[in-house]
N, C-alpha and C positions, 0 to 999 in steps of 0.2 A: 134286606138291602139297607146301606146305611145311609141315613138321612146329609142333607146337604146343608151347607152351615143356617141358611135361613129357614130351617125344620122342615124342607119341605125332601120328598122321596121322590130323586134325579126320575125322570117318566125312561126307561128301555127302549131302547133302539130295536127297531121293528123286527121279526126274525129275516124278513128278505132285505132287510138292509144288509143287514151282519153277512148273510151270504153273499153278497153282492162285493163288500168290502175285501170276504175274504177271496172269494175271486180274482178281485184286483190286485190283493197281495199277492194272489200267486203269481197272475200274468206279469206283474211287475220283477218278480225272483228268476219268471225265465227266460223274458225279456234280456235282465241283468246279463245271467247265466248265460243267454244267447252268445250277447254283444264281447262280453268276454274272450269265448272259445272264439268268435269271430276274429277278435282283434288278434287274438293269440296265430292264429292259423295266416291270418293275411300277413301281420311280423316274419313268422314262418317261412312265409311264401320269398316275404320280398328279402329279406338272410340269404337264403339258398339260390333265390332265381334272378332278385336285378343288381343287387351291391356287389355279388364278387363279379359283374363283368360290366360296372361302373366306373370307369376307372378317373381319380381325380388328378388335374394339372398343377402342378406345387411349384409355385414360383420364389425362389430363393437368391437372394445374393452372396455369390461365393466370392469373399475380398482374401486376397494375399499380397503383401507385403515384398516388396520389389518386381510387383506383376508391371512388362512393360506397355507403353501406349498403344501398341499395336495389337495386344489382349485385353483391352478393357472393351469391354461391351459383347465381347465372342459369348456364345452359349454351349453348354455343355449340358446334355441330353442325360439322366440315369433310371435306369429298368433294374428291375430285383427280381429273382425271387419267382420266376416265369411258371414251375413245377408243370412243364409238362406233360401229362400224364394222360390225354383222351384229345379226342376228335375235336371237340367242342372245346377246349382249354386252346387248343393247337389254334383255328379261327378266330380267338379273342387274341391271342399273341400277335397272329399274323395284322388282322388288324390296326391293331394298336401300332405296329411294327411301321405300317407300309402309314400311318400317321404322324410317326416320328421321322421318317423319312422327308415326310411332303414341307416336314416344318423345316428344312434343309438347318440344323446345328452343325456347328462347328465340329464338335467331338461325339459320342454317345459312349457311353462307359456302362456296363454291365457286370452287376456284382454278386453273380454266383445263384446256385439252385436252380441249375435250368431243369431240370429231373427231379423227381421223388424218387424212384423205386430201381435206376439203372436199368429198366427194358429199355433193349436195342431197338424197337419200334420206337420211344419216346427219342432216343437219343437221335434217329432218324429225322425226329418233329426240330428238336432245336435247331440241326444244319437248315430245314426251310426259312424257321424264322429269321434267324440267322441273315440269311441273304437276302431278307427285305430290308436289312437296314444300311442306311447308307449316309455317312456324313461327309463334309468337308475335307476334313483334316484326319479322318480314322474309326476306326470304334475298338474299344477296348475293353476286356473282361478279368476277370478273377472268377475263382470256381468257387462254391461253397459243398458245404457238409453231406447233400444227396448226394453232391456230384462226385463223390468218391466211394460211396458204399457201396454194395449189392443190397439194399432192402430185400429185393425178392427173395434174397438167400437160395440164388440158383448156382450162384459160382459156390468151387467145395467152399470149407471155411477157412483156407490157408489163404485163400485168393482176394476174399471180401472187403480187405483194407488194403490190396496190393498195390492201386493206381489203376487198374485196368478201366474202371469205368471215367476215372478222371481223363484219362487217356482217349476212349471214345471220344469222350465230350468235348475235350479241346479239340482234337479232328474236326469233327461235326464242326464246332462253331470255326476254326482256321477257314474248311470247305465252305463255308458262307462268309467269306471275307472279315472275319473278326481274328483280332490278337490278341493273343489270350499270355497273361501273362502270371507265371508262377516264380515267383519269390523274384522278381524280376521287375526293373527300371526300365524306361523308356523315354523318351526326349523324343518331343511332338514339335517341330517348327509350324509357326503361324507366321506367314510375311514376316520371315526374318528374327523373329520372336520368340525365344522357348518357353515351353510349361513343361513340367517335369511329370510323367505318372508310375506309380509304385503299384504294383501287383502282389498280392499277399496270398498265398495257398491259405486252405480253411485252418482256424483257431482249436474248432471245437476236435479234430480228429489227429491232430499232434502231425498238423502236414504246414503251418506256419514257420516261418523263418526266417525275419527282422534279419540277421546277422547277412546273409547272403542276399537280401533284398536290398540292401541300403548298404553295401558296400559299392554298387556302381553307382551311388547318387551322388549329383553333383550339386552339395550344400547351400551354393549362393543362388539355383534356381527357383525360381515357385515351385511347389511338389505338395502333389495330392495324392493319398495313396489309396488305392479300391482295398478294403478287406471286407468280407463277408460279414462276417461276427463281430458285434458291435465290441464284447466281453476283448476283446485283442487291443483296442481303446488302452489298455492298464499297460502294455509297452509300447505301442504306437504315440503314447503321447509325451514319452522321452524322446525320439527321434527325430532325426531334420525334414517331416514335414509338418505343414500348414495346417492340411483340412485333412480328413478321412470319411472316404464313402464306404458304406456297410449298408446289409439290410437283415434277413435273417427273421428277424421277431415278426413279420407281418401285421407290425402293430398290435399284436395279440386276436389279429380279425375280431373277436367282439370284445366290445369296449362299451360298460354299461355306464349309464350318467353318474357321476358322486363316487363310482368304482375305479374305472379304467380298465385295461386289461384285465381280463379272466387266468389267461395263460401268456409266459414269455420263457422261451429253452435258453434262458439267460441268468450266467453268476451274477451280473450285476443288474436287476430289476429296471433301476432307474431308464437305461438306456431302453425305451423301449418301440416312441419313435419320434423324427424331428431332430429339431438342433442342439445339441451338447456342446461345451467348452471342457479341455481340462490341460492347465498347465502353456496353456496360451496356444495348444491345437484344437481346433473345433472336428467337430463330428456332424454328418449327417447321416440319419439312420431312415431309410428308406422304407415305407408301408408295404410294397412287395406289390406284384404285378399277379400272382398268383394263388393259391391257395393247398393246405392237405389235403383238409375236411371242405367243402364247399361250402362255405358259411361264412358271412362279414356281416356285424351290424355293428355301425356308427364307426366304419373305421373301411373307409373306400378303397380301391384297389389305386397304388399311385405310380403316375411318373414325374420325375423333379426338371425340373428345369434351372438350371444353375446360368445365371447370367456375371461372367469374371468382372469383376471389380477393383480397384488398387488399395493399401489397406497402408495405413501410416505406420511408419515403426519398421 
């Protein structure tokens, strides 16, 4: 043993020390190793079981530019992204639904992916939602990218892009009092007032169509236009409106600290959620009321709340 600076030889720790110690170090390693696997599993837990039917209240101010006195201060209500697909999905919708109702808005506007997979049992679920919502002055939608496929892959494969389930799905939501509009204008009176809304079929599946949507708009109005897919943003923001609601990315549901999204089914990344500008149109890109995968962390399930405002210029 080697001596210690002052010559003298350090005296050994006792043998039941050193056992004692290294017992500690173990208890302390599975301790460790406990708390870990714990923390990991209750994360786990709360991802799958309280965040995607958490849903957060997004308080926005949507200003346009020759918006009149009689629309300043109105609200407008938006839902994304519902994916109905189960019993449980359906009850958090409803919900949520028969709450946006009780907050009596002005408008509610709905922006597509009410379905994942096109089963007529799910399509069955959106016409209930559907019919708990209820506003003032209307409610309005746009379809997105489920809502024209056959995921299932039960229709043959000639059929699977035909419109058939687009086609359910606007029924469904008409039979619940919604207007659903494809590549198509609409002019909303408020006491006398207009606001203009533009309906955009989906980006992602080659069923969008700017040319025919915004040939009945009337230029000198405020106009907001619902499109799904934020990616539609790159011609939507040559055109005569204002804002654009979109949803689609779900916020990437997990969203890690110093990361961000994990995943977004988007050309342009950036957009992935929250408020964009480009070319003096703004964008709102909506977190999504629903989910694929049942799994959100750090990225809640949203509804926005747009309160109209007047904007200079």
């Amino acid at each position: 043993m080697p001596e210690s600076p002052s010559g003298t030889v350090p005296a050994r720790p006792p043998v039941g020390q050193l056992r004692r110690e290294a017992r500690l170090s173990r208890r302390a390693l599975l301790l460790g190793a406990a708390s870990v696997v714990g923390s990991t599993a209750l994360g786990g837990a709360y991802a799958a079981l309280v965040e995607p039917f958490w849903e957060e209240w997004v308080a926005v101010r949507l200003d346009l530019p020759g918006l009149a006195p009689a629309l300043v201060g109105r609200r407008i209500l938006q839902l994304s992204d519902l994916h109905l697909s189960s019993a449980g999905e359906e009850a958090y919708a409803l919900r949520v639904a028969e709450e946006c109702t009780k907050r009596k808005p002005d408008l509610i506007v709905l922006t597509g992916d009410f379905v994942t997979a096109g089963n007529p049992a799910d399509v069955e679920r959106v016409g209930r939602v559907a019919s708990k919502l209820r506003a003032r002055f209307g409610v309005f939608a746009c379809l997105g990218n489920h809502d024209y496929y056959d995921y299932t892959r039960t229709l043959p494969r000639s059929l699977r892009y035909s419109g058939i389930i687009a086609d359910r799905v606007s029924a469904a939501l008409r039979g619940g009092g919604v207007e659903v509009l494809r590549n198509a204008a609409r002019v909303v009176t408020i006491d006398g007032a207009a606001l203009q809304l533009v309906g955009l079929e989906d980006w992602m599946l080659g069923r969008f169509n700017a040319d025919a949507a915004f040939k009945q708009v009337d230029e000198r109005l405020p106009t907001v236009a619902l499109s799904h897919n934020p990616d539609s943003m790159v011609e939507l923001c040559r055109r005569p409106c204002h804002w654009v609601l979109s949803g689609h990315t779900h916020g990437g549901q997990v969203r890690m600290p110093g990361i961000g999204a994990l995943r977004l089914p988007l050309e342009n990344k950036r957009y992935d959620a929250g408020l964009f500008e480009e070319n003096g149109r703004r964008m709102y890109v909506n977190r999504g009321l629903g989910h694929l995968m049942r799994v959100r962390f750090n990225c809640r399930p949203e509804v926005t709340e747009f309160t109209l405002a007047s904007r200079a210029g």
